[in-house]
DOFIMAR-514347 format. One record per residue (C-alpha): residue in three letters; z, x, y. Coordinates in steps of 0.25 Angstrom, whole numbers, plus 5000, padded with zeros to 4 digits. Layout:
AlaZXY ...
//
This chain:
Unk482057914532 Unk481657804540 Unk482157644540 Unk481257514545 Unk481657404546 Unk480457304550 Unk480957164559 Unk480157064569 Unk479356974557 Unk479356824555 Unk478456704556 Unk477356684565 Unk476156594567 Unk474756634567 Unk474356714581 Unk475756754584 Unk476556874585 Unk477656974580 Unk478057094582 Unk478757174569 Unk479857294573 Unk480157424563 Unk481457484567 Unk481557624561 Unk482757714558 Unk482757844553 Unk481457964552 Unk480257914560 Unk479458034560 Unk478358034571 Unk477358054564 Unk477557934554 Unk476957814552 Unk477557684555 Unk476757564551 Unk476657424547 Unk476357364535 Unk476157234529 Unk476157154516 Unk475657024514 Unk475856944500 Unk474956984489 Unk474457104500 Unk474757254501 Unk475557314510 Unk474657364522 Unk474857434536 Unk474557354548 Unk474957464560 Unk475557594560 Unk475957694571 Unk476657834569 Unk478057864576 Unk477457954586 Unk475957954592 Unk475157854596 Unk474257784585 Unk474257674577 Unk473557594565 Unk473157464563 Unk472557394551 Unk471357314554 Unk472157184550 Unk472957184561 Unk472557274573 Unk472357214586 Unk473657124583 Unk474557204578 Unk475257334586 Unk476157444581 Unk477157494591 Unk478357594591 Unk479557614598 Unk479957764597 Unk481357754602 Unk481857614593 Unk481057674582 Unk480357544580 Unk478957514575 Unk478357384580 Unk477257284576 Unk476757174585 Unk476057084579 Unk475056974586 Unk474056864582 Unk474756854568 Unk473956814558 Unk474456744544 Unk473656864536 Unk474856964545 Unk475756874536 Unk476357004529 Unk477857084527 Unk477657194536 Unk478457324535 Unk478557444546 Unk478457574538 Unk478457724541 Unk477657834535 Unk478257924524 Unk477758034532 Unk477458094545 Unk475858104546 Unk474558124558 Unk474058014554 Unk474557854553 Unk475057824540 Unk474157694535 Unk474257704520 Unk475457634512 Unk475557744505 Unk476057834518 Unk477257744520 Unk478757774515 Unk479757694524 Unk479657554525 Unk480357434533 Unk480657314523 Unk479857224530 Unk479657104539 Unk478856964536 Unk477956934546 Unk477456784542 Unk476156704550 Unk475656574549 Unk474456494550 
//
């Protein structure tokens, strides 16, 4: 139904930056989820922003709100993440994923996900 494809991770020193991109082709119902997700060795995987396709509202995990921004650009079907005041604990492969189905509400569970992007390696240092 859909393709992601996640680009824009590397290396990075403590307090820096970076901003992730999620191009998508195919299905982007506007009432899906598109988030964020992250899994750091030995961790589970766990969603860091979301925002659906159309509307307003976004989510944020305790972890990384104030630092971290979810946007979209309609037109390019692209998701993005900008990143500031990276920590080593952000250390982590982050994945862009779209919810399985359409839904009122932000998808915020694993669970909800079907379509996922194969991931980026975003990598800070002490």
């Amino acid at each position: 139904q859909v393709r992601l494809e996640e680009s824009g991770g590397g290396f990075v020193q403590a307090g820096g930056s970076l901003r992730l991109s999620c191009a998508a082709s195919g299905r982007t119902p506007g009432g899906s989820t598109m988030a964020w997700f992250r899994q750091a060795p030995g961790k589970e995987r766990e969603i860091v922003a979301g925002m659906k396709w159309s509307g307003f509202s976004t989510y944020y995990s305790d972890s990384v709100k104030g630092r971290f921004t979810i946007t979209r650009d309609n037109y390019k079907l692209t998701v993005y993440l900008q990143m500031n005041d990276l920590k080593p604990e952000d250390t982590a492969v982050y994945y862009c994923a779209q919810s399985t189905n359409p839904g009122v509400e932000i998808a915020t569970a694993l669970s909800q996900y079907g379509y996922w992007g194969q991931g980026t390696q975003v990598t800070v240092s002490s």
